[in-house]
C-alpha positions as CSV (number, residue, x, y, z in Angstrom):
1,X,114.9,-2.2,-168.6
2,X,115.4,-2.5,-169.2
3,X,117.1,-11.0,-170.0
4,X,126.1,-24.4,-170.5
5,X,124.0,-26.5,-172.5
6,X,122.9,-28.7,-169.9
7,X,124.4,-31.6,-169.3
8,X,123.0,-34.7,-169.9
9,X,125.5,-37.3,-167.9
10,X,124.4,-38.4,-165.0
11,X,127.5,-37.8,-163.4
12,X,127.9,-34.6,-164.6
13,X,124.2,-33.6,-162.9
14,X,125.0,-35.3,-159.8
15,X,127.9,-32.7,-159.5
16,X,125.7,-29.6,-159.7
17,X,124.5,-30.5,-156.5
18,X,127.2,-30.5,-154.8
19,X,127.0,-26.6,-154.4
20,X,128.9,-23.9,-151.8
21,X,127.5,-24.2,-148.4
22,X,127.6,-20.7,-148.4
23,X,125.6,-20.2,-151.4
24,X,122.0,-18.6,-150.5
25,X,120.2,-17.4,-153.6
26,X,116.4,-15.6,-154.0
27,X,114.3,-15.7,-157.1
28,X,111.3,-13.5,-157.7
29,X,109.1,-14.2,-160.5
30,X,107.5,-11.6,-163.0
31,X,103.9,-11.9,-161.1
32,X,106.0,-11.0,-157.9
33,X,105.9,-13.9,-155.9
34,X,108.7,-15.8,-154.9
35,X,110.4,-19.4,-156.3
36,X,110.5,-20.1,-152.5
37,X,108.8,-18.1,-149.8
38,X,110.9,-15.4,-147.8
39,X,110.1,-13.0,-145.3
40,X,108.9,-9.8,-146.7
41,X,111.8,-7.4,-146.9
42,X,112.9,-6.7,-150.5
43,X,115.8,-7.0,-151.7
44,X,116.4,-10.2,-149.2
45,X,118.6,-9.0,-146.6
46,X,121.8,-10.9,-145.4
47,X,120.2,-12.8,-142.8
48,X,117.2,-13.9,-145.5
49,X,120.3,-15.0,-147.9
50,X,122.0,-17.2,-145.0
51,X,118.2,-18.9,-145.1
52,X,117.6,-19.5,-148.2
53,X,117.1,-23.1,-149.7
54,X,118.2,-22.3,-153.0
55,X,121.1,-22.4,-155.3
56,X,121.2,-20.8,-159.0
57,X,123.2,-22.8,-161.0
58,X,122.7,-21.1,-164.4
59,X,120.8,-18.0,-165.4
60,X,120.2,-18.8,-169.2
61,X,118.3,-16.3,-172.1
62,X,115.5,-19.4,-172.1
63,X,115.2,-20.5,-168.7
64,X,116.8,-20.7,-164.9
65,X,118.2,-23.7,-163.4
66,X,119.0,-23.7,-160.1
67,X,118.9,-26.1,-156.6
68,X,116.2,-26.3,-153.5
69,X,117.4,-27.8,-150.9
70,X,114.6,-29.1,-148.5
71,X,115.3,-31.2,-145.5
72,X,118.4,-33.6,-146.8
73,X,117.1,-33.7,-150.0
74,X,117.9,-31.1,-152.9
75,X,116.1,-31.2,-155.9
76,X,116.9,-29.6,-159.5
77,X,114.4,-27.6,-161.1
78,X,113.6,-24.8,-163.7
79,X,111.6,-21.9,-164.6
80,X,111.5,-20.3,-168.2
81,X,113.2,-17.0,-168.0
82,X,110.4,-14.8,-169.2
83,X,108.8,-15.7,-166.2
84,X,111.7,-14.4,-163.8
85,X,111.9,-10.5,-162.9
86,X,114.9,-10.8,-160.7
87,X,117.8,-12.9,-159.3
88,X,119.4,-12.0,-155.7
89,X,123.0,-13.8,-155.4
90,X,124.5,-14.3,-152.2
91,X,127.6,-14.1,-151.3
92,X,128.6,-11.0,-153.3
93,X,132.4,-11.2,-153.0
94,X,134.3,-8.0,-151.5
95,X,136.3,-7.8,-155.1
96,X,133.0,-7.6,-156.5
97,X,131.8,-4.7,-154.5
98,X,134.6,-3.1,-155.3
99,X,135.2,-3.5,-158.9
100,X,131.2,-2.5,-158.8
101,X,132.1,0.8,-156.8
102,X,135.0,2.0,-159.0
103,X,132.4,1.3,-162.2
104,X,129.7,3.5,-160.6
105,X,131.9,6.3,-159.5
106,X,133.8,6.2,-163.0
107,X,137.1,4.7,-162.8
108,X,136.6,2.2,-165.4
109,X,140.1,0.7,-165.5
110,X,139.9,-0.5,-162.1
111,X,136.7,-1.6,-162.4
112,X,137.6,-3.6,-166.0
113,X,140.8,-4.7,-163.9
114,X,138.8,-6.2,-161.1
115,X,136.0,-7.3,-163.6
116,X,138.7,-9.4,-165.4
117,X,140.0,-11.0,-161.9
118,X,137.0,-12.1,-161.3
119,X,136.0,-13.6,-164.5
120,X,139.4,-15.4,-165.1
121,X,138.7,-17.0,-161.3
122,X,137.8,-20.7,-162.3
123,X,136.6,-20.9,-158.8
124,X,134.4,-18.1,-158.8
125,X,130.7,-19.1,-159.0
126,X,128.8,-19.0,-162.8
127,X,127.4,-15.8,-162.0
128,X,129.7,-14.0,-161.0
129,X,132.0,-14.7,-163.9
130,X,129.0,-14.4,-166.3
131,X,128.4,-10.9,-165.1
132,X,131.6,-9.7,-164.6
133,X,132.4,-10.5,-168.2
134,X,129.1,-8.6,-169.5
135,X,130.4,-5.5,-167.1
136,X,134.2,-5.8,-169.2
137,X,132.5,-6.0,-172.8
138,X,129.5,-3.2,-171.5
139,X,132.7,-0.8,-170.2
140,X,134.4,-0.9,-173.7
141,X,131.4,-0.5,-175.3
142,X,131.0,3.1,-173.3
143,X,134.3,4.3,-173.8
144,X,134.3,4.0,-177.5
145,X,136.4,0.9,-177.5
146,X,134.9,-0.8,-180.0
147,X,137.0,-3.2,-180.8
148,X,137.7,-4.2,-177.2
149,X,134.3,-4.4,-176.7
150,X,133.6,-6.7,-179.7
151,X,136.1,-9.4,-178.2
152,X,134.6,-8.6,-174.8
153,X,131.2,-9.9,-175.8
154,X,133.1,-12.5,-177.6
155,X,134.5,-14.0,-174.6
156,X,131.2,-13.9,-172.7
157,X,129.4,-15.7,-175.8
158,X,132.6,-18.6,-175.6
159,X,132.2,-19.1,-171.9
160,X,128.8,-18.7,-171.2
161,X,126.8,-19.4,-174.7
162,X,123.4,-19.5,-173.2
163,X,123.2,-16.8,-170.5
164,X,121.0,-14.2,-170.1
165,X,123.2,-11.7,-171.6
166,X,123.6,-14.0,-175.0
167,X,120.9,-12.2,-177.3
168,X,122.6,-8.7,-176.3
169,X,126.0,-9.5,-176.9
170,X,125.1,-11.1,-180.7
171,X,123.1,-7.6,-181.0
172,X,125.4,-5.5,-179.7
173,X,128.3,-6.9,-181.8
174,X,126.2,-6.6,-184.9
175,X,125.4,-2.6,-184.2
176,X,129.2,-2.2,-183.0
177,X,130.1,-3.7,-187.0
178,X,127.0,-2.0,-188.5
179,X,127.2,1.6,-187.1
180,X,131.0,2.1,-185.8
181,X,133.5,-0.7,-187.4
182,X,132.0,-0.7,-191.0
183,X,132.0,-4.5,-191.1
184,X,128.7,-5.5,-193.0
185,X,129.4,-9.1,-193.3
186,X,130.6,-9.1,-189.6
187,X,127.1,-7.6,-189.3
188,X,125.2,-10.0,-190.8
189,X,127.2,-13.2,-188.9
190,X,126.2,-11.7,-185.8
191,X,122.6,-11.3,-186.0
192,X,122.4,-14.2,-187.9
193,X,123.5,-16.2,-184.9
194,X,121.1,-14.5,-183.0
195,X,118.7,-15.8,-185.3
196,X,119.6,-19.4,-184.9
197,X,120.2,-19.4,-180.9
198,X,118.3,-22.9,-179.5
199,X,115.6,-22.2,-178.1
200,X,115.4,-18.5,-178.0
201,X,112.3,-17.0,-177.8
202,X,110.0,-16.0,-181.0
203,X,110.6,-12.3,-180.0
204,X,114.4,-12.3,-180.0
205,X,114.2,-14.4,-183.1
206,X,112.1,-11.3,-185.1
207,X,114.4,-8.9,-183.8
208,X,117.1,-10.5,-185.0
209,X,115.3,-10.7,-188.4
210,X,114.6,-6.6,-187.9
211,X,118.3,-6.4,-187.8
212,X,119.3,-8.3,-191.0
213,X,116.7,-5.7,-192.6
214,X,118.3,-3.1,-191.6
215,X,122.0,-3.9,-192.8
216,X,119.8,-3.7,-196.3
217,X,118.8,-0.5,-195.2
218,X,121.8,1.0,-194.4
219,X,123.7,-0.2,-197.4
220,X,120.5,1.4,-199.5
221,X,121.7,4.6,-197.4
222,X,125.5,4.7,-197.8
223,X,125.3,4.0,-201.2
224,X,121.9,6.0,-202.2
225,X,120.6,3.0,-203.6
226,X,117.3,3.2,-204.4
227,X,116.8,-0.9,-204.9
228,X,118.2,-1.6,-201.5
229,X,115.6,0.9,-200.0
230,X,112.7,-0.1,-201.6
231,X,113.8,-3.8,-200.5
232,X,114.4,-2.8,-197.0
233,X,111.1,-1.0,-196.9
234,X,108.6,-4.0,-198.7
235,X,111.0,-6.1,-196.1
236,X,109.8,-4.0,-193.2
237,X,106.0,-3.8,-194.1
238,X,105.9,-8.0,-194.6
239,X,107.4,-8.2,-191.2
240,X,105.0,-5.5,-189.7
241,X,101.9,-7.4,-190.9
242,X,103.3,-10.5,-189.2
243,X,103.8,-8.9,-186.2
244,X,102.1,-5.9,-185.5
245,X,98.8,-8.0,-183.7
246,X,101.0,-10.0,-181.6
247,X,100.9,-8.7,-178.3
248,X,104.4,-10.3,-177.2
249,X,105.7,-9.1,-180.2
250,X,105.0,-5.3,-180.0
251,X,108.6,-4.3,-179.5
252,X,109.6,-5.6,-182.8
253,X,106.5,-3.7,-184.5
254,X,107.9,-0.5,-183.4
255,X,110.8,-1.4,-184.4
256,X,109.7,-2.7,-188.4
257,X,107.3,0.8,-187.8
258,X,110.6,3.0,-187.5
259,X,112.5,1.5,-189.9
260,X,109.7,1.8,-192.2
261,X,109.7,5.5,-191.4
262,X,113.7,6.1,-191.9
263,X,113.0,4.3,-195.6
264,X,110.6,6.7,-196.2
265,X,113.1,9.4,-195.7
266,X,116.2,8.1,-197.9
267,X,113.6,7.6,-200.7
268,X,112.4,11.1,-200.8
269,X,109.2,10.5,-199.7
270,X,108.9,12.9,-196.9
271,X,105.5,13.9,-197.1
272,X,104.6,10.2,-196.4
273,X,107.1,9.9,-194.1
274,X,106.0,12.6,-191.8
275,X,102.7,11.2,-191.7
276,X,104.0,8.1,-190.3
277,X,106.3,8.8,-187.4
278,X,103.4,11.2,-186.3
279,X,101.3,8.1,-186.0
280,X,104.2,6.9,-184.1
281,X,104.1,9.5,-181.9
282,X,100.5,9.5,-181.3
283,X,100.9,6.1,-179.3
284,X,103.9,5.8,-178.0
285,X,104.6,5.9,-174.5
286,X,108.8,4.5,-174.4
287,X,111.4,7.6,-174.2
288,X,113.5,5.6,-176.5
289,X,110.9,4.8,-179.4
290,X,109.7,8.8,-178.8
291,X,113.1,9.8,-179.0
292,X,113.6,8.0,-182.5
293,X,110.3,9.2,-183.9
294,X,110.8,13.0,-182.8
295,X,114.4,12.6,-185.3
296,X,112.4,11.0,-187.9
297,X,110.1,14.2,-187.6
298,X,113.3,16.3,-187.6
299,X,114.7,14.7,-190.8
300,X,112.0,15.3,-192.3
301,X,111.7,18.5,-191.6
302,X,115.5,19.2,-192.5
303,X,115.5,17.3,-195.8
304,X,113.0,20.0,-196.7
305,X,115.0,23.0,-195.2
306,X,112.0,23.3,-192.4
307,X,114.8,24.4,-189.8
308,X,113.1,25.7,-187.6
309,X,110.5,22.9,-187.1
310,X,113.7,20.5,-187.7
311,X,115.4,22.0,-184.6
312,X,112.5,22.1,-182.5
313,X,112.0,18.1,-183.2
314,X,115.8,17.5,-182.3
315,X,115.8,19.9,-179.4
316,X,112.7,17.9,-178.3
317,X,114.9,14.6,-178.2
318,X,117.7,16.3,-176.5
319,X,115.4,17.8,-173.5
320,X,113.1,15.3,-173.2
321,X,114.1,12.3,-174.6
322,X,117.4,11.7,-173.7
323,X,118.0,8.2,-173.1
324,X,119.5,6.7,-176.0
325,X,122.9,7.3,-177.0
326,X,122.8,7.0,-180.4
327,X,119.5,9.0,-180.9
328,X,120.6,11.8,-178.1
329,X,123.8,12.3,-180.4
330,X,122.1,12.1,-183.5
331,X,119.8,15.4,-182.5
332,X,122.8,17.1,-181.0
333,X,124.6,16.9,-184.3
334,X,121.3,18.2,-186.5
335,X,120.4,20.7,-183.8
336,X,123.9,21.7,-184.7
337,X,123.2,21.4,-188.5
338,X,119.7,23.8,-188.1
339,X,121.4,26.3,-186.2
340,X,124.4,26.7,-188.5
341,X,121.8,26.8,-191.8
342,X,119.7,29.0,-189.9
343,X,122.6,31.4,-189.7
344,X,123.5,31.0,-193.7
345,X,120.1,32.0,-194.3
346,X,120.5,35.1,-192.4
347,X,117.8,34.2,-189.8
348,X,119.0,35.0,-186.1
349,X,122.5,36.6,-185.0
350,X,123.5,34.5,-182.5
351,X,122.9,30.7,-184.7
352,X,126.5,30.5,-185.4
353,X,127.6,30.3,-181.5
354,X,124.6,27.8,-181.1
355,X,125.7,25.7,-184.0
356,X,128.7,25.5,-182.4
357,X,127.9,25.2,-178.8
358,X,125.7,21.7,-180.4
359,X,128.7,20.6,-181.7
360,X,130.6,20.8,-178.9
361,X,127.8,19.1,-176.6
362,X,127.8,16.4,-179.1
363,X,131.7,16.1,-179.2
364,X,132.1,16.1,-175.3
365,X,129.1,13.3,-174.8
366,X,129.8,11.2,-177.7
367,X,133.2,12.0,-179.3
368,X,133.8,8.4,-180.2
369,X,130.8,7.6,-182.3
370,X,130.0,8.8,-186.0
371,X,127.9,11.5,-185.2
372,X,131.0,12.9,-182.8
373,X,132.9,12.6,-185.7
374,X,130.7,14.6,-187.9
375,X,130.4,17.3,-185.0
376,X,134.4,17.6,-185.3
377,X,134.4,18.0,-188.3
378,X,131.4,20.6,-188.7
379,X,132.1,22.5,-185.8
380,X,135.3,24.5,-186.9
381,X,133.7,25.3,-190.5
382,X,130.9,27.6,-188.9
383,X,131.0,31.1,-189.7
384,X,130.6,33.9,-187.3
385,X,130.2,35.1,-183.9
């Protein structure tokens, strides 16, 4: 969902093929074919791996470089990344299967143990300590350790500058500054270097420019600044009409679209507002995008003490929609909010215990974050049974 500058010295490019003899990789492309032909079980299976003829060498945000070896001759070659759908790496190390195992069955301290291990190897091959650091920086970033996780992505970006996992660790360290650590300027060097990446794509370039927008926006919000807003929001619309008839560059439309939207909102103009993210919702298919238009909806709906339509809207994201962390923890705290003003107003005896039981969903899932935070704080303050 759900992607090492080469070198130019002769010598230096001479070395990359002196590769593992062991080393069997598969590549399959975006139209589903394969960079070299293998029988037709998928994944490759071990005995496929011990076949192959190929040998990936880097797995970069613009492009793949890898080995084919054919008769006595191997040959160096390259295809763009947006063309790849998926690399198969062979061998996988046992202290990779394990440190994978102890990830996926949640004991994240001997998985970031093992991850580490295996990235401080020198020996190890590219990808595995490429990926193993991503799996360190993505396991701090889950347990709320922000600043763990910023120095995680940090590493990956020193050792590995252009691999796949680039573009999301400059993003990622920009949102960790913006939303959690409070660190505007921190912010704005991160998605900044995303910006200026060689040779990233035109896509990742206008999301990094959606980014830099919305630091504006959230300044305009934390300090009720009506100039910043309105800047944000004329910053938005330019980059919409830029974008929005680009077909490769849809994602970042949505994304100008929302922010549009949560403008709207902080400038009181909720009428127009809820207008908008219903267009949104009209079209959109992604759980994610749904999921941030349905709390667009609520806000509005809250901002003009709609509760009940509020709650339905955040309920809706909670139910349906729950994908995103940030959005799924968002409508658990204002589900909390509705219920808890729902019950000031009189309106339904049991509100208070709801209001609280939001709060405590929200506190249990996502105690770390802001919206945690708020639900800690709320949660003891509501009234009744």
């Amino acid at each position: 969902m759900k992607r090492v500058v080469i070198a130019c010295c002769v010598l230096v490019a001479l070395s990359f093929l002196v590769l593992p003899a062991e080393a069997g990789d598969f590549v399959r492309l975006k139209n589903k074919q394969w960079v070299v032909s293998k029988p037709e079980s998928e994944p490759p299976s071990t005995e496929d791996h011990e076949g192959s003829a190929i040998t990936v060498l880097e797995e970069n945000y613009d492009k793949l470089v890898y080995s084919v070896k054919v008769g006595e001759k191997t040959t160096r070659q390259e295809t763009p990344s947006d063309q790849v759908d998926e690399v198969f790496y062979y061998p996988k190390p046992e202290a990779w299967s394990v440190a994978v195992a102890d990830m996926e069955a949640g004991d994240y301290d001997s998985a970031v143990q093992g991850f580490r291990s295996l990235a401080g190897n020198s020996g190890n091959r590219a990808w595995l300590r490429m990926y193993s650091l991503y799996y360190v920086a993505k396991i701090c970033q889950s347990g709320y350790q922000w600043g763990p996780a910023v120095q995680g992505f940090e590493k990956l970006l020193n050792d590995f500058p252009k691999s796949r996992f680039a573009p999301e660790a400059l993003v990622q360290i920009g949102e960790i500054n913006l939303n959690q650590l409070d660190n505007v300027e921190a912010a704005k060097n991160a998605f900044n270097r995303l910006q200026k990446l060689t040779g990233l794509p035109e896509a990742e370039k206008q999301v990094a420019r959606y980014y830099l927008i919305r630091i504006i926006q959230k300044q305009g919000e934390k300090a009720k600044n009506t100039s910043l807003l309105n800047q944000a929001l004329e910053e938005y619309r330019k980059l919409l009409a830029e974008v929005e008839k680009v077909a490769e560059l849809k994602k970042v439309a949505t994304l100008a679209k929302l922010g549009i939207g949560n403008c709207l909102i902080h400038l009181g103009k909720f009428d127009e507002a809820l207008t908008f993210f219903q267009s949104i919702a009209d079209t959109a298919e992604e759980k994610g995008v749904l999921a941030s238009v349905f709390n667009g909806l609520g806000l509005c709906y809250f901002r003009t003490e709609k509760w009940k339509e509020a709650l339905l809207a955040f309920l809706r994201v909670e139910v349906l929609y729950d994908d995103d962390p940030e959005q799924t923890a968002m409508s658990l705290f204002y589900s909390g909010k509705c219920f808890e003003f729902m019950a000031g107003a009189g309106i339904g005896s049991d509100n208070p215990s709801r209001a609280r039981a939001q709060y405590a969903k929200c506190i249990a899932r996502f105690g770390g974050t802001s919206w945690g935070q708020q639900a800690s704080v709320a949660r003891p303050n509501v009234r009744g049974k």
